[in-house]
N, C-alpha and C positions, 0 to 999 in steps of 0.2 A: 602551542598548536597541538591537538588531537590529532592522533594516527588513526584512521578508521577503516575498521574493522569488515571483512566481509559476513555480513547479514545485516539485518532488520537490527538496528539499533537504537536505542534509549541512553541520547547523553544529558544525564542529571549534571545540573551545576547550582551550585549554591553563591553565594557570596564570597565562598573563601577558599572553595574548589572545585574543580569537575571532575565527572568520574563518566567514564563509558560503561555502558551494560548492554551485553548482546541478549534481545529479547528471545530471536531464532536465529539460527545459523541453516536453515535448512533442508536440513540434515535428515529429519523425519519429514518426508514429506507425506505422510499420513495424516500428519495434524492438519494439514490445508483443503476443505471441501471445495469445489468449484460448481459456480451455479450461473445462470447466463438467464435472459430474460427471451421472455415465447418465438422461436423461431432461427435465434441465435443456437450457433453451433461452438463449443468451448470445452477442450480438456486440457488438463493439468500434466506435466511432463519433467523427469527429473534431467535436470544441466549441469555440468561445471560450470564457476563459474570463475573469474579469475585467484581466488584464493578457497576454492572448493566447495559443494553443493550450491546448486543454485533450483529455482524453478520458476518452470515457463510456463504461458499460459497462453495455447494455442486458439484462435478462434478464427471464425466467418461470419459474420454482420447479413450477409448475404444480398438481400435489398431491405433488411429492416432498419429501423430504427432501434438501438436496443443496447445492453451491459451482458458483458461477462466479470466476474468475480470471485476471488479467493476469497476464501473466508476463515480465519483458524480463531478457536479460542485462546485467547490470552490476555489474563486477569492484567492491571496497569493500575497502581497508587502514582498520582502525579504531583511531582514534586513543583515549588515555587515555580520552577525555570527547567525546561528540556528543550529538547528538539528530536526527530527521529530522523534517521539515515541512513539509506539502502545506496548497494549499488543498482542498476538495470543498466538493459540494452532491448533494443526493439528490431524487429523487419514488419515495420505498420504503415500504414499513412495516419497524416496527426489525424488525431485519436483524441478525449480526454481521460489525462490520467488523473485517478483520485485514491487519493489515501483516505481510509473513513475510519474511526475509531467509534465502538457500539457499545453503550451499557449493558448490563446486569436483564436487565427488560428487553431488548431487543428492540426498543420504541425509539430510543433516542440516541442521533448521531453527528458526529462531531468530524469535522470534515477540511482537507485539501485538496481544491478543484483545481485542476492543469488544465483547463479547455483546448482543444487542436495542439496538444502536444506532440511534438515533432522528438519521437524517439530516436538516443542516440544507436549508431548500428554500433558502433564500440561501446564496451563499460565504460558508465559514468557514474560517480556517485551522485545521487539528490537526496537535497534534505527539505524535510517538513518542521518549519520553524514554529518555535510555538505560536508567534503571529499569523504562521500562513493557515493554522485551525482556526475555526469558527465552528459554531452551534448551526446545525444544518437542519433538522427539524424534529419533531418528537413532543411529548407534551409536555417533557417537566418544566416549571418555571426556574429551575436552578437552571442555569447555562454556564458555569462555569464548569469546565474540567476538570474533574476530581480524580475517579476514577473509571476504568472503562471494563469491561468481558472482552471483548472480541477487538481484531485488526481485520480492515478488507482491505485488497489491492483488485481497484476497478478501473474497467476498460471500458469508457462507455464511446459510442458512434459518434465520431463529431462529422468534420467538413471530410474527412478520409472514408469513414463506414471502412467498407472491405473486409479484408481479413488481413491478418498479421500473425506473428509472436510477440509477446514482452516476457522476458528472465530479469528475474530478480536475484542479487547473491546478497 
């Protein structure tokens, strides 16, 4: 069993080992822009988190329909077999969470949908198995996940809207 890590991680396993690799811990939280869709209210906020830096990502829905999201660059060679795995904690009503992983282009995106996720108010870890990714939309005919540019961590409007927080360590 793997002891995990606080931050944003990338556990590569192969056939005859695994290994943990912390993609962020963080820690700069300048690497992370935050962007929200027309109407939406959304800033980025540094936290502890239970084993140090964390960030949060305050917003208001207000009565639209709409996303907030981090965005940071970060290049990813994908190996056979991963999965990723953060801690969070929320004060939201379910919400859907989505982990989105972005090409080199910006056009094509690979993705895990949470619909009406019901955030925990305690740290929890969750993971994005490499089954729970799919090819989300974008032009290229390759869909397999090779490699990616960017991570987002999105907050889109579900059956809750409102406003909340989510921290991520």
């Amino acid at each position: 069993m793997r002891t995990v890590v606080p931050a944003l991680l990338l556990a590569l396993a192969s056939t005859a080992w695994a290994e943990d690799r912390v993609l962020d811990d963080f820690a700069n939280q300048s690497a992370w822009k935050v962007s929200a869709s027309d109407d939406v209210k959304a800033t980025l906020r540094p936290a502890t988190g239970p084993n140090g830096s964390a960030l949060c990502i305050d917003f208001d829905f207000g009565k639209v329909t709409g996303y907030v999201s981090a965005h940071r660059a970060l290049p990813i060679e994908f190996p056979a077999r991963y999965e990723f795995a953060l801690n969070l904690r929320g004060e939201s009503p379910p919400n859907a969470l989505q982990f989105k992983l972005v090409d080199a282009s910006g056009d094509n995106v690979w993705w895990a949908n949470r619909p009406d996720f019901r955030f925990p108010r305690e740290w929890q870890t969750h993971r994005f198995r490499q089954r729970d990714l799919s090819f989300a939309w974008g032009p290229t005919t390759d869909r397999e996940l090779r490699r990616t540019a960017a991570v987002e961590l999105v907050i889109a409007s579900g059956s809750g809207a409102g406003k909340g927080s989510v921290c991520f360590d």
